[in-house]
C-alpha positions as CSV (number, residue, x, y, z in Angstrom):
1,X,49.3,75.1,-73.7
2,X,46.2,73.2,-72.0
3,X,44.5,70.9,-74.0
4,X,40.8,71.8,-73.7
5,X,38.0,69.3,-74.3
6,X,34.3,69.4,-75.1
7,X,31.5,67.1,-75.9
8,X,29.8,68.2,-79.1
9,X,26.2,66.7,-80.0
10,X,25.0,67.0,-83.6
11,X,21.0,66.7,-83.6
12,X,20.3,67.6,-86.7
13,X,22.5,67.5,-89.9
14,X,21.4,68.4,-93.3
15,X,24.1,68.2,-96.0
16,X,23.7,70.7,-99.3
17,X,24.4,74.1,-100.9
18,X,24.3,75.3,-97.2
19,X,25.4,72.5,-94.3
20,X,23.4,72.9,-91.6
21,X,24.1,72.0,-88.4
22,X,21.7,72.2,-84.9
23,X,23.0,71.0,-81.6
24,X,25.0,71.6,-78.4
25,X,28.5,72.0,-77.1
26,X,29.2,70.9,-73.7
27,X,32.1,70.9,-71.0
28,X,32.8,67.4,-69.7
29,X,29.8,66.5,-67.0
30,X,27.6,69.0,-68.8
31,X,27.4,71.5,-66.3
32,X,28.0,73.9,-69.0
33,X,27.1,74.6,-72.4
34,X,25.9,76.1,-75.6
35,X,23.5,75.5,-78.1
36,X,24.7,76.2,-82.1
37,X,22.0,76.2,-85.2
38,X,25.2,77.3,-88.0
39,X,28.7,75.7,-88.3
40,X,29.4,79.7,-88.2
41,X,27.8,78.9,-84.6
42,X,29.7,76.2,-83.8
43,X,33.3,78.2,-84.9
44,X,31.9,81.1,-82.4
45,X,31.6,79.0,-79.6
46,X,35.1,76.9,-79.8
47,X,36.6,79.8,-80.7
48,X,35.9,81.8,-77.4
49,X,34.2,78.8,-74.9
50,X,34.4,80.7,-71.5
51,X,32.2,83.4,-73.4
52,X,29.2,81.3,-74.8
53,X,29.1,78.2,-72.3
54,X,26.8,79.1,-69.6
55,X,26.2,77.1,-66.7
56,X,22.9,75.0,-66.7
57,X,20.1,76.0,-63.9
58,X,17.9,74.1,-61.8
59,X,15.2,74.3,-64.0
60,X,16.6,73.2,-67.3
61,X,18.6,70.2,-65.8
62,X,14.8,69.0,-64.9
63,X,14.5,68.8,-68.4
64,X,12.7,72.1,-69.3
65,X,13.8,73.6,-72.9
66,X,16.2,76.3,-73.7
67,X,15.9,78.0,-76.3
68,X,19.5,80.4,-76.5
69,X,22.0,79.5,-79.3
70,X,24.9,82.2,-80.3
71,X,23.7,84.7,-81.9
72,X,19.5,84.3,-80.8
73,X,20.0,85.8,-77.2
């Protein structure tokens, strides 16, 4: 087995009843990612990477938003 590695940013934690949890998981050089707003999110996406990390465009590495996290299109 391949060990497989990935950057994961927390932006925004919030500790409670319900953790919540916004930010982004990346492949090394962050050529590719996902965005996660639920540790359910955040499961999905290390749980089947090559599925949920797409592969960053011209116009968001300019710094233009994107709004798609698992589950919100």
């Amino acid at each position: 087995m391949v060990p497989e590695v990935y950057v994961v940013r927390v932006y925004r934690r919030r500790l409670g009843r319900r953790v919540q949890l916004v930010g982004r998981v990346e492949a090394p050089g962050g050529s590719r990612y996902a965005r996660f707003a639920s540790l359910a999110d955040l499961a999905a996406i290390l749980g089947a990477p090559r599925m949920h990390l797409k592969k960053r465009s011209a116009k968001k590495s300019m710094g233009q938003a994107d709004a798609t996290t698992v589950g919100r299109g």
